[in-house]
C-alpha positions as CSV (number, residue, x, y, z in Angstrom):
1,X,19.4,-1.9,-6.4
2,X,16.4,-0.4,-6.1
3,X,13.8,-2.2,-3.2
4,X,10.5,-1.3,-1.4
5,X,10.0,-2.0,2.0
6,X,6.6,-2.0,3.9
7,X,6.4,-1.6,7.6
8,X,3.7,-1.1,10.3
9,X,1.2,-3.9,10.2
10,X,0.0,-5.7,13.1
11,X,-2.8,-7.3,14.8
12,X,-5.5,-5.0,15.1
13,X,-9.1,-5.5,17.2
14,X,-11.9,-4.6,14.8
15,X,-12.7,-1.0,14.0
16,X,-9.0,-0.1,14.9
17,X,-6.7,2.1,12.9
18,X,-3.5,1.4,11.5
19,X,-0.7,3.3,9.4
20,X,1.3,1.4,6.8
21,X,4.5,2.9,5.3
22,X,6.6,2.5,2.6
23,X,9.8,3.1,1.7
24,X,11.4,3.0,-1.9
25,X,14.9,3.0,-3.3
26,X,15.8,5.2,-6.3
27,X,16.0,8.1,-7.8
28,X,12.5,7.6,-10.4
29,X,10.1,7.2,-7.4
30,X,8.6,10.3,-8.2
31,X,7.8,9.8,-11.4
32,X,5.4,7.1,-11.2
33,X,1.8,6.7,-9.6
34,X,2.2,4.1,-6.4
35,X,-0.5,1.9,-5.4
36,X,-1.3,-0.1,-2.3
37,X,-1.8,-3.6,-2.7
38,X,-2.9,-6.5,-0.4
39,X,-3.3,-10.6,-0.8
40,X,-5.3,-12.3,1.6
41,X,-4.8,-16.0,1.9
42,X,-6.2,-17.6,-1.3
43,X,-7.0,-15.0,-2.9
44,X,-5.5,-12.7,-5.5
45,X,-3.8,-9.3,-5.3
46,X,-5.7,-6.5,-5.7
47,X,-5.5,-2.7,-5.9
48,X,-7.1,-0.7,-2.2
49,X,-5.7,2.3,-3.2
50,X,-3.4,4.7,-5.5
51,X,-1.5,7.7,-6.0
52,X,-0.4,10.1,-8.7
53,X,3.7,10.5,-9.1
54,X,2.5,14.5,-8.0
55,X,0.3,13.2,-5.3
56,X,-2.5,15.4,-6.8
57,X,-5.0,12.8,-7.1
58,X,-6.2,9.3,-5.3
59,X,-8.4,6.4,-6.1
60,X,-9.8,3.9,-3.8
61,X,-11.2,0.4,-3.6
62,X,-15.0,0.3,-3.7
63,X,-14.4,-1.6,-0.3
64,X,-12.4,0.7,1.4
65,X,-13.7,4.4,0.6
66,X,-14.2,6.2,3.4
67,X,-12.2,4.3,5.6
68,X,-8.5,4.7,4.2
69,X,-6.2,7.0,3.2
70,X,-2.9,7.1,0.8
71,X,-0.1,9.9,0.6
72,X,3.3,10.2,-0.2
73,X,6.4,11.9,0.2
74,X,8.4,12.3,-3.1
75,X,10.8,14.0,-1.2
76,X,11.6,11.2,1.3
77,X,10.7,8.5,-1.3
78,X,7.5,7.3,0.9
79,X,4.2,6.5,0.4
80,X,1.5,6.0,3.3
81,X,-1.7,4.1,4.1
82,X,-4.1,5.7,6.8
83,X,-6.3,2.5,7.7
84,X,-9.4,3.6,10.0
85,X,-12.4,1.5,11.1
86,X,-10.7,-1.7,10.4
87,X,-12.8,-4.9,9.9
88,X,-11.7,-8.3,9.6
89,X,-11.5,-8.7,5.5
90,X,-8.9,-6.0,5.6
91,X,-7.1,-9.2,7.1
92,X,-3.7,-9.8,4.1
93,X,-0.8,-9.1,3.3
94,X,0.0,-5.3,2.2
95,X,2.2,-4.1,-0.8
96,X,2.9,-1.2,-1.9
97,X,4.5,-0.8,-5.7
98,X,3.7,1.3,-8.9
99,X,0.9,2.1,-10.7
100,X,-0.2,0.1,-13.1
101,X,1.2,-3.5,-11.4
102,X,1.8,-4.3,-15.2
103,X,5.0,-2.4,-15.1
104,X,6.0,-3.4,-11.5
105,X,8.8,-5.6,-12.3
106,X,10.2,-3.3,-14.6
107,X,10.0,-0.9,-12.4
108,X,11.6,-1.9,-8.9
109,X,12.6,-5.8,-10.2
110,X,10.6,-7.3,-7.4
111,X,7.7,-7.3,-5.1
112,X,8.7,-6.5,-1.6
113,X,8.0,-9.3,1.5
114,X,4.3,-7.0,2.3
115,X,3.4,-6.3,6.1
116,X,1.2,-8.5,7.6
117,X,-2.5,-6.6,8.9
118,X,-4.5,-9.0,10.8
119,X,-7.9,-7.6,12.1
120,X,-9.9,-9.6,14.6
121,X,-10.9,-9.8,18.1
């Protein structure tokens, strides 16, 4: 069955840094862009940052240009997120999945349980 699993969220004091991972399942990982996601409490999920399926190109969130940073590893089946100069709206749950979220559930069935960033002092 093919699953994502995020890891390496925590709490964070503002201004800190933070690297989420993610790893996929599968043999089609490569061939699809992969996005990082996060929900705060209330609030919809929305798109921080993506990736091409060749990692040859990223887009970022108007609030977080500048201060993040997505990769991957098609070889490993990974996909990272640099977080520098945290502030405390970064606060939410992050996801990582494919590109567009339309196709998500067709993709890898599921969302996967998101690691927890918490920023504050």
């Amino acid at each position: 069955q093919v699953q994502l699993v995020e890891s390496g969220g925590g709490l964070v004091q503002p201004g800190g840094s933070l690297r989420l991972s993610c790893a996929a399942s599968g043999s089609i990982f490569s061939s699809y862009a992969m996005g990082w996601y996060r929900q705060a409490p209330g609030k919809q999920r929305e798109l921080v940052a993506l990736i091409t399926s060749s990692g040859s190109s990223t887009n970022y969130a108007d609030s977080v240009k500048g201060r993040f940073t997505i990769s991957r590893d098609n070889a490993k089946n990974t996909v990272s997120l640099q977080m520098n100069s945290l502030k405390p709206e970064d606060t939410a749950v992050y996801y990582c999945n494919v590109y567009p979220p339309t196709i998500a559930t067709r993709v890898f069935g599921s969302w996967g349980q998101g690691t927890q960033v918490t920023v504050s002092s």
